[in-house]
C-alpha positions as CSV (number, residue, x, y, z in Angstrom):
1,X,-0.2,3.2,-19.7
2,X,1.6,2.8,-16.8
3,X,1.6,-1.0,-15.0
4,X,1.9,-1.4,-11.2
5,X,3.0,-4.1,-9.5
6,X,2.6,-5.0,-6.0
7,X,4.4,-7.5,-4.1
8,X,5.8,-8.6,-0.4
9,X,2.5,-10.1,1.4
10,X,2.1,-12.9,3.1
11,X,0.2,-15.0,6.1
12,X,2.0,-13.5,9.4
13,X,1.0,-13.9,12.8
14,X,-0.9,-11.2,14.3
15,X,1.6,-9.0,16.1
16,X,4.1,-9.7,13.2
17,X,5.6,-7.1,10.0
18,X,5.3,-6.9,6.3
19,X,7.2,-5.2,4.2
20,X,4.8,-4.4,0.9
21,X,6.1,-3.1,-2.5
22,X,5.0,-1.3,-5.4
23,X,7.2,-1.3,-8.6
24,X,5.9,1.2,-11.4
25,X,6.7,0.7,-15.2
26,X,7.0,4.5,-15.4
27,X,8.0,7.6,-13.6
28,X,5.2,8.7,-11.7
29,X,5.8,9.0,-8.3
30,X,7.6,12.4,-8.4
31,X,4.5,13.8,-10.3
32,X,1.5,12.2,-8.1
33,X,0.3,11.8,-4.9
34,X,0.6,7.7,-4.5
35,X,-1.4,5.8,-2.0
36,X,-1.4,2.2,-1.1
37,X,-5.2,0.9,-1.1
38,X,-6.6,-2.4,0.5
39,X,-10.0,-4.3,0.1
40,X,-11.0,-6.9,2.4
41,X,-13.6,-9.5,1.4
42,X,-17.1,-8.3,1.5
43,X,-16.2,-4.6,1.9
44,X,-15.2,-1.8,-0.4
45,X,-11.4,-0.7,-1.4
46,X,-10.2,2.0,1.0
47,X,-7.2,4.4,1.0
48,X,-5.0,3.2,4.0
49,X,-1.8,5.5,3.3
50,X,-1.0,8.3,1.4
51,X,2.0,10.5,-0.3
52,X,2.1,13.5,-1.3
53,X,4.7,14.7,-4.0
54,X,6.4,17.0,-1.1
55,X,6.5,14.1,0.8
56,X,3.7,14.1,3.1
57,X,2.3,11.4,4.4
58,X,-1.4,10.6,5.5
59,X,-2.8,7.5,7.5
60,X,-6.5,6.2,7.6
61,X,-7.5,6.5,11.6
62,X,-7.1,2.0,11.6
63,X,-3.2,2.3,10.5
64,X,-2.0,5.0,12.0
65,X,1.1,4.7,14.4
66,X,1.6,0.6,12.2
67,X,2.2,2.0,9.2
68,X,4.9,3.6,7.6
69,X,4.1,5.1,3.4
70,X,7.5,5.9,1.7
71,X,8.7,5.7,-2.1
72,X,12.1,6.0,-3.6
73,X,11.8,8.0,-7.0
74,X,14.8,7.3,-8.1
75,X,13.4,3.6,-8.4
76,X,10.0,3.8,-9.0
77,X,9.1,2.1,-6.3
78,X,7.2,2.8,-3.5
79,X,6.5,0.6,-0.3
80,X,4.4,0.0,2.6
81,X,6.1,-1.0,6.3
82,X,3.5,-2.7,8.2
83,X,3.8,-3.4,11.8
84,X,1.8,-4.8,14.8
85,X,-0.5,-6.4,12.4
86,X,-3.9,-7.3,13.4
87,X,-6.3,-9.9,12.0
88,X,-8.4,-6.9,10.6
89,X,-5.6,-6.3,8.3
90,X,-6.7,-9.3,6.2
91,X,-6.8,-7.7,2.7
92,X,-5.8,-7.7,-0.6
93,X,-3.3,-4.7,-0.7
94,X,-2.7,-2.4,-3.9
95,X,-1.1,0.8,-5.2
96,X,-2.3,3.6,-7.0
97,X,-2.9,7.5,-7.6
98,X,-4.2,9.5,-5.3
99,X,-7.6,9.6,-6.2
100,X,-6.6,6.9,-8.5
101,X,-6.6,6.7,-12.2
102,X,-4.4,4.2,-12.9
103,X,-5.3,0.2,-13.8
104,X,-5.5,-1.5,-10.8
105,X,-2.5,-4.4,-10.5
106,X,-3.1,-7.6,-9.3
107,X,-2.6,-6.5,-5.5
108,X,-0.8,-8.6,-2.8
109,X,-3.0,-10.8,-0.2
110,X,-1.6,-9.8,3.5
111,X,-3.3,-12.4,5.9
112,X,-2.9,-12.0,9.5
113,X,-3.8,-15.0,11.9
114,X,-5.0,-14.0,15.6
């Protein structure tokens, strides 16, 4: 089974960047569409970006023009730039398959403070 590990959040000032990261244990992002995932407290896990195996990327409607999806295959690793964060980006962020079927990691905690 293949282990994901997220990593690169923080507490940053509204207005500020994060640079997330998701190292696989296994090659998979040249063979699935990858997202990255968040879940705030009290609300249900949602699909924030998205990558196609071409390359394509997709943005939930809250993200879009902030965010930037890319992965590196050659690495395993796929990432998430975040900028002009706003305290409704509070959330626990994580990686997976698009739709996923992979064990959820741990997840990194992004906080942003207004």
């Amino acid at each position: 089974q293949v282990q994901l590990v997220e990593s690169g959040g923080g507490l940053v000032q509204a207005g500020g960047s994060l640079r997330l990261s998701c190292a696989a244990s296994g090659s998979i992002f040249n063979r699935n569409s990858m997202g990255w995932y968040r879940q705030a407290p009290g609300k249900q896990r949602e699909l924030v970006a998205g990558i196609t195996r071409s390359g394509n990327t997709n943005y939930a409607d809250s993200v879009k023009g902030r965010f930037t999806i890319s992965r590196d295959n050659a690495k395993n690793t796929m990432y998430l730039q975040m900028n002009s964060l706003k305290p409704g980006d509070t959330a626990v962020y994580y990686c997976n398959t698009v739709p996923s079927y992979l064990s959820w990691g741990q997840g990194t905690q992004v906080t942003v403070s207004s």
